[in-house]
Backbone as a chain_set.jsonl record, in Angstrom:
{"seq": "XXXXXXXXXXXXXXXXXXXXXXXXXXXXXXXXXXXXXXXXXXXXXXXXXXXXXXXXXXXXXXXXXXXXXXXXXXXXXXXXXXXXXXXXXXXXXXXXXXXXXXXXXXXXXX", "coords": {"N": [[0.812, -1.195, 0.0], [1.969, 1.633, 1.16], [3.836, 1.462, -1.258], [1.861, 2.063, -3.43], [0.627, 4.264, -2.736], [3.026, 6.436, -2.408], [4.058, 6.139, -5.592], [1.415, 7.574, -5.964], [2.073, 10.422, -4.842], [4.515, 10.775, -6.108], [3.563, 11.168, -8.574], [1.299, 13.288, -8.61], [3.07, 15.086, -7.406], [4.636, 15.654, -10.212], [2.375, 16.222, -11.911], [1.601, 18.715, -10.673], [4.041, 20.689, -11.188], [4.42, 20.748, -13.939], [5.751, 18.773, -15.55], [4.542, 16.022, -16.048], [3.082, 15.606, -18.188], [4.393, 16.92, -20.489], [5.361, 18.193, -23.444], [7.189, 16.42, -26.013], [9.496, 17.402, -28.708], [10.635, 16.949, -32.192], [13.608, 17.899, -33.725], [14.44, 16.925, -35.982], [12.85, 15.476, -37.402], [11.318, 18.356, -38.205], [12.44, 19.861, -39.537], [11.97, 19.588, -42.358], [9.096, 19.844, -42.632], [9.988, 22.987, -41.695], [11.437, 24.367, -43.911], [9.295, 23.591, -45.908], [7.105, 25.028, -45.181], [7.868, 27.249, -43.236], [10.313, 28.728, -43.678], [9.938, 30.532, -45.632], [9.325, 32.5, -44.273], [11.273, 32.902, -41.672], [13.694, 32.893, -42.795], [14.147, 35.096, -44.199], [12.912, 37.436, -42.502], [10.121, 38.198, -42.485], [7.559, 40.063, -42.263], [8.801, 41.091, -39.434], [9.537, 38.327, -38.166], [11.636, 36.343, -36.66], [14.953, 35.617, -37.877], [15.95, 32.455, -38.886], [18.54, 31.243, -37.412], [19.422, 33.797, -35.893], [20.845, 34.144, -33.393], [20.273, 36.247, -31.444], [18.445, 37.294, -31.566], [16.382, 35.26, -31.163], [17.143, 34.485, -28.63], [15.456, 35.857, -26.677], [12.774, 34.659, -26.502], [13.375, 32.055, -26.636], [14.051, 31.864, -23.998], [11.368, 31.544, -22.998], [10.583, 29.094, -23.118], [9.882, 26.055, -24.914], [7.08, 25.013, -24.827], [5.693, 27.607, -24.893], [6.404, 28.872, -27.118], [5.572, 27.177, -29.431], [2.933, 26.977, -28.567], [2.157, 29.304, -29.426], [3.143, 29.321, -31.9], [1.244, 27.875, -33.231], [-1.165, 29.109, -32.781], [-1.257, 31.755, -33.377], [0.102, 34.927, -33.127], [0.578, 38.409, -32.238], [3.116, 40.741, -31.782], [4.818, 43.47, -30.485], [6.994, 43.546, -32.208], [6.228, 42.079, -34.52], [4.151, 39.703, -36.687], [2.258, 36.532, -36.579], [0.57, 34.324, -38.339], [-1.88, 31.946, -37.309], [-0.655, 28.564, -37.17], [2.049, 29.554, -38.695], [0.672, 30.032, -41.142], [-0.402, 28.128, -42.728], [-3.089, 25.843, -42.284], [-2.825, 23.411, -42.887], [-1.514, 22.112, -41.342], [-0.34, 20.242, -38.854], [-0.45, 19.913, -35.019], [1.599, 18.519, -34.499], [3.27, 18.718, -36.018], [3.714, 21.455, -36.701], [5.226, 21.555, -33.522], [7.519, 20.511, -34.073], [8.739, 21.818, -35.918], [9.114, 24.539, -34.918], [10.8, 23.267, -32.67], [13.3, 22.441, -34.567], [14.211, 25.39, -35.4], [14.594, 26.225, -32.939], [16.799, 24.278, -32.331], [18.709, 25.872, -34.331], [19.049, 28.112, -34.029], [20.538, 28.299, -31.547]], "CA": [[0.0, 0.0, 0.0], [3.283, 2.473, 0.935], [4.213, 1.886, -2.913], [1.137, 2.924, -4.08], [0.785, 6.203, -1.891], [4.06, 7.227, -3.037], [3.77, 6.127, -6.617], [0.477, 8.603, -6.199], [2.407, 11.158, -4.285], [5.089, 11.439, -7.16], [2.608, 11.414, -9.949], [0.932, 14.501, -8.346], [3.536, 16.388, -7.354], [5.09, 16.059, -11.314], [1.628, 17.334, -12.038], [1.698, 19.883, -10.111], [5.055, 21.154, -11.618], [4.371, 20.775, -15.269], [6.612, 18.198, -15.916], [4.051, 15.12, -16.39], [2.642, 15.435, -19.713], [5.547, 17.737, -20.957], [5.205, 17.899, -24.895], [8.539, 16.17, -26.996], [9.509, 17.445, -29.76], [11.583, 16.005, -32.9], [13.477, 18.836, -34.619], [14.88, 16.347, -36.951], [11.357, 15.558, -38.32], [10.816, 19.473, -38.267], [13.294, 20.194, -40.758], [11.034, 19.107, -43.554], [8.21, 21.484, -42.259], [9.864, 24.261, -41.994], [11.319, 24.144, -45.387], [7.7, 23.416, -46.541], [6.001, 26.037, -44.598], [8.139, 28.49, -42.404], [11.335, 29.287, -44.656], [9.499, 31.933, -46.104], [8.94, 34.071, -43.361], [12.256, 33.116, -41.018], [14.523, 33.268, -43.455], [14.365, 36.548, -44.337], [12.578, 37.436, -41.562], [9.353, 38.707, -43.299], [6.595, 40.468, -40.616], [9.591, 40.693, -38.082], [9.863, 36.723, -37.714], [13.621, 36.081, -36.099], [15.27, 34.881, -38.834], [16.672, 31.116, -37.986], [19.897, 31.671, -36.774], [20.067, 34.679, -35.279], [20.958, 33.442, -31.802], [19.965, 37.266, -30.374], [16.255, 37.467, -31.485], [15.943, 34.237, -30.466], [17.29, 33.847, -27.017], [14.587, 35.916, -25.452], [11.687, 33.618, -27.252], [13.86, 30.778, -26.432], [13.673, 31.83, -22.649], [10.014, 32.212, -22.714], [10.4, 27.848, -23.554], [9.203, 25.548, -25.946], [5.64, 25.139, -24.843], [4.786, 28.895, -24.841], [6.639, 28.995, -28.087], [4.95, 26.426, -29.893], [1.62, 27.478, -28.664], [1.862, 31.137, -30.1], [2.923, 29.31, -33.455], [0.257, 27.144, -33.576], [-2.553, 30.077, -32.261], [-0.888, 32.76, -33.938], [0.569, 36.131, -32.642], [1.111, 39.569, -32.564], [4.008, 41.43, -30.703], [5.265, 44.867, -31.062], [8.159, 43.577, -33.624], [5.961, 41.556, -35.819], [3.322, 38.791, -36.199], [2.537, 35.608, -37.132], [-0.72, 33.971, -38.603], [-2.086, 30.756, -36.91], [0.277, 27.816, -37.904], [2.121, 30.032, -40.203], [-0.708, 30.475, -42.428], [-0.487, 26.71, -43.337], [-3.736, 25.058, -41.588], [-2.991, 21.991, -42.805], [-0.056, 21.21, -40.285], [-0.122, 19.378, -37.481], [0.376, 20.341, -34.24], [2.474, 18.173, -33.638], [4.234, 19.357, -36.761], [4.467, 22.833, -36.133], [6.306, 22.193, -32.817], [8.661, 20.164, -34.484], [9.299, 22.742, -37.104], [9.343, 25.266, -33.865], [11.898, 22.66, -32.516], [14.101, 22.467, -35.393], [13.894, 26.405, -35.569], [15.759, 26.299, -31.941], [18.546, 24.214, -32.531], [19.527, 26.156, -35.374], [19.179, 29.47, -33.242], [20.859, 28.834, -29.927]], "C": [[0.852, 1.255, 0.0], [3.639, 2.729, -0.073], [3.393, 2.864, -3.402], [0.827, 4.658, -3.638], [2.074, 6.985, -2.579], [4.4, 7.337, -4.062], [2.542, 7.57, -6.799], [0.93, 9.748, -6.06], [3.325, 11.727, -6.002], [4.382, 11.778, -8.264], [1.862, 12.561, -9.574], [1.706, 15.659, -8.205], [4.231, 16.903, -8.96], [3.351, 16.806, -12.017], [1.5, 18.804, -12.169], [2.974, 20.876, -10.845], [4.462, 21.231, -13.049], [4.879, 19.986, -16.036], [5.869, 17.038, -16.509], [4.247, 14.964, -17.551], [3.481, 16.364, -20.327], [5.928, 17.254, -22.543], [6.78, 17.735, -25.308], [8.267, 16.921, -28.549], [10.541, 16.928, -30.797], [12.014, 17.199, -33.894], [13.938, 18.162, -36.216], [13.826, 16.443, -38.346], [10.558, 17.261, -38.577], [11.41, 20.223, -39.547], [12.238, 20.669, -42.058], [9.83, 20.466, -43.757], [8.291, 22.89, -42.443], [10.615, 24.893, -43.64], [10.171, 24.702, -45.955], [7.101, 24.717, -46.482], [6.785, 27.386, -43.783], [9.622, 28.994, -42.972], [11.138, 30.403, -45.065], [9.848, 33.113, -45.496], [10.396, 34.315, -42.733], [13.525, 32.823, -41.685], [15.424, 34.662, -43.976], [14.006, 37.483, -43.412], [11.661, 38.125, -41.913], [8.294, 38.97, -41.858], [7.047, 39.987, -39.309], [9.263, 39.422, -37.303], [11.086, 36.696, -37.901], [13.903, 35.331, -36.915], [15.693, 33.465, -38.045], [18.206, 31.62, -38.503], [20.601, 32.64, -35.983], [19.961, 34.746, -33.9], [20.335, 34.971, -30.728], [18.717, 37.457, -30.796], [16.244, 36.341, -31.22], [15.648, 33.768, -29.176], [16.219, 34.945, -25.976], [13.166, 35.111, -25.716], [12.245, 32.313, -26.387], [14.031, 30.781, -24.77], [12.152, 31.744, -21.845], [9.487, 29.986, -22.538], [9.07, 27.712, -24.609], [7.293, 25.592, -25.724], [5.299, 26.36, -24.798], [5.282, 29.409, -26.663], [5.788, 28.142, -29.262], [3.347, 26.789, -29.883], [1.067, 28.881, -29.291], [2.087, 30.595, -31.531], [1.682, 28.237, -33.9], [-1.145, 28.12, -33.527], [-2.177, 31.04, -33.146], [-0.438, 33.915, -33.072], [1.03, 37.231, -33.215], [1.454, 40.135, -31.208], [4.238, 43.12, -31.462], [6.3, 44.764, -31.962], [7.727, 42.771, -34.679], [4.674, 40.677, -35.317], [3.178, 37.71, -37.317], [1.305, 34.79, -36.936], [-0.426, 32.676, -38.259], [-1.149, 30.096, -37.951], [1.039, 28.085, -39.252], [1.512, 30.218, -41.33], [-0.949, 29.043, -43.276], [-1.389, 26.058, -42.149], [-3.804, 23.978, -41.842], [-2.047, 21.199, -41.605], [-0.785, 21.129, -39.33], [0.312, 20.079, -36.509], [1.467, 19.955, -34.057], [3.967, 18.741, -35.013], [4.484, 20.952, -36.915], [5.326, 22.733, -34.33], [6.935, 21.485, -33.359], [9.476, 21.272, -35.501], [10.255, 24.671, -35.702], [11.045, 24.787, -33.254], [13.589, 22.768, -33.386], [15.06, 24.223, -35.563], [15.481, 26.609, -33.793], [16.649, 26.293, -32.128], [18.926, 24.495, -33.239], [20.07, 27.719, -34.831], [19.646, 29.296, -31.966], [22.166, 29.02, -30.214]], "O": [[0.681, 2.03, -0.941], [3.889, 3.904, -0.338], [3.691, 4.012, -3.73], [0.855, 5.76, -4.188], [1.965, 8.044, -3.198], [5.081, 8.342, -4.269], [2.753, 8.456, -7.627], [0.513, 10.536, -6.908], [2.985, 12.631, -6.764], [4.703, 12.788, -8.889], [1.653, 13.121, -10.65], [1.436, 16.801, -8.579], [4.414, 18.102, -9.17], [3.369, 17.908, -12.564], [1.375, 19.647, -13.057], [2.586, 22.032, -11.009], [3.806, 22.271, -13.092], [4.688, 20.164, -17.239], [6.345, 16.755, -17.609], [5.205, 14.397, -18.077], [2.695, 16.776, -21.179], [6.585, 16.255, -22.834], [7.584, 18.632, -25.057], [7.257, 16.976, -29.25], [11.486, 16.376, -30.234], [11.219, 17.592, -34.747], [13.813, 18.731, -37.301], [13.825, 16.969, -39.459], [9.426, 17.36, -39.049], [10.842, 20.994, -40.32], [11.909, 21.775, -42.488], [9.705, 21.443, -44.496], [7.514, 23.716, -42.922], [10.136, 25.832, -44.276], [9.994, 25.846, -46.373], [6.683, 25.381, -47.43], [6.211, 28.475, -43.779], [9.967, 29.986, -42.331], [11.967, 31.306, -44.959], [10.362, 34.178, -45.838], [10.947, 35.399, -42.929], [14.457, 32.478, -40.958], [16.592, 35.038, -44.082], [14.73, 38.478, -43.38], [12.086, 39.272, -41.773], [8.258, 38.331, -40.806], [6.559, 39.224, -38.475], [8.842, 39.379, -36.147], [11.671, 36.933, -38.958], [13.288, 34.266, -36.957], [15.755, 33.387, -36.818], [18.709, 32.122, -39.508], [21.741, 32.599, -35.519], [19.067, 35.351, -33.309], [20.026, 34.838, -29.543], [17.926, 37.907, -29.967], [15.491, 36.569, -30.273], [14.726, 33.128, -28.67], [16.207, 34.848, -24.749], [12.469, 35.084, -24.702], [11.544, 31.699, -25.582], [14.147, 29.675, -24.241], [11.867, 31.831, -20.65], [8.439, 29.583, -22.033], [8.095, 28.371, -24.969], [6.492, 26.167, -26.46], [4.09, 26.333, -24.568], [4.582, 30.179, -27.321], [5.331, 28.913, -30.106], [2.646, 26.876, -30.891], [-0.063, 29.311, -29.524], [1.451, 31.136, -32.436], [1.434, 28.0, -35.083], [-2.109, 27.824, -34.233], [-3.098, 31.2, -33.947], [-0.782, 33.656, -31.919], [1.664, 37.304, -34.268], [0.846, 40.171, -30.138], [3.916, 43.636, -32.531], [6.621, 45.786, -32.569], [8.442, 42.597, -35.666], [4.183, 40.708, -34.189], [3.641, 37.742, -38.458], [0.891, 34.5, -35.813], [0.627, 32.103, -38.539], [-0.832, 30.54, -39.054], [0.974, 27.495, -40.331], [2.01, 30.57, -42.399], [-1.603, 28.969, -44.316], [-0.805, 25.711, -41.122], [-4.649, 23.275, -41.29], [-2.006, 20.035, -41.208], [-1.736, 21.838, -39.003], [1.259, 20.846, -36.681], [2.364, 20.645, -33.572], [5.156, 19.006, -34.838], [5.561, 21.429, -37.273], [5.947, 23.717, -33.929], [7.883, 22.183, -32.998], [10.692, 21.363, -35.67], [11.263, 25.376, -35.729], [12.077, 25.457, -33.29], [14.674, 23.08, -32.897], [16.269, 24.279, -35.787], [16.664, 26.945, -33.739], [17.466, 27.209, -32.221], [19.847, 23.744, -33.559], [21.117, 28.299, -35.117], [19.23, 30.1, -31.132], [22.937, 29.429, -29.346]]}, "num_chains": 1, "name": "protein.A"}
């Protein structure tokens, strides 16, 4: 019975933190995506979108983490240096493929 209490105990308190269900992402498989769909914009950096690579517009995005990042490219946003239409303006993607493309987007910018 001890197991299970404390099996319960840890499974609540990672809850509680955020850590449980804590979305993976694959930037490998993101590659492709952003190619496809987000090249356009962060390339050049078209309606002030941080180009990929430029490690200093990035790193305050990239402090804000992946799940708040991911969710603004999937919802869409507007900031005071630019904005950016639900899933890049491509509603066919996937969530789970816009954070990979999000993902990918990182490790090319840290």
């Amino acid at each position: 019975m001890s197991r299970f209490v404390s099996t319960a105990l840890i499974g609540a308190a990672m809850l509680v933190s955020g850590n449980a269900f804590a979305a993976t992402y694959n930037a490998a498989a993101g590659k492709a995506t952003y190619e496809a769909s987000c090249a356009s914009c962060h390339k050049a950096g078209l309606m002030g979108a941080p180009k990929t690579g430029d490690k200093a517009a990035w790193a305050p995005r990239i402090a804000t983490g992946m799940d708040k990042m991911v969710n603004n490219s999937i919802k869409g946003f507007k900031g005071a240096k630019g904005m950016m239409m639900p899933k890049g303006g491509n509603p066919k993607l996937t969530d789970a493929q816009v954070g990979n493309a999000v993902a990918y987007m990182v490790g090319q910018s840290k």
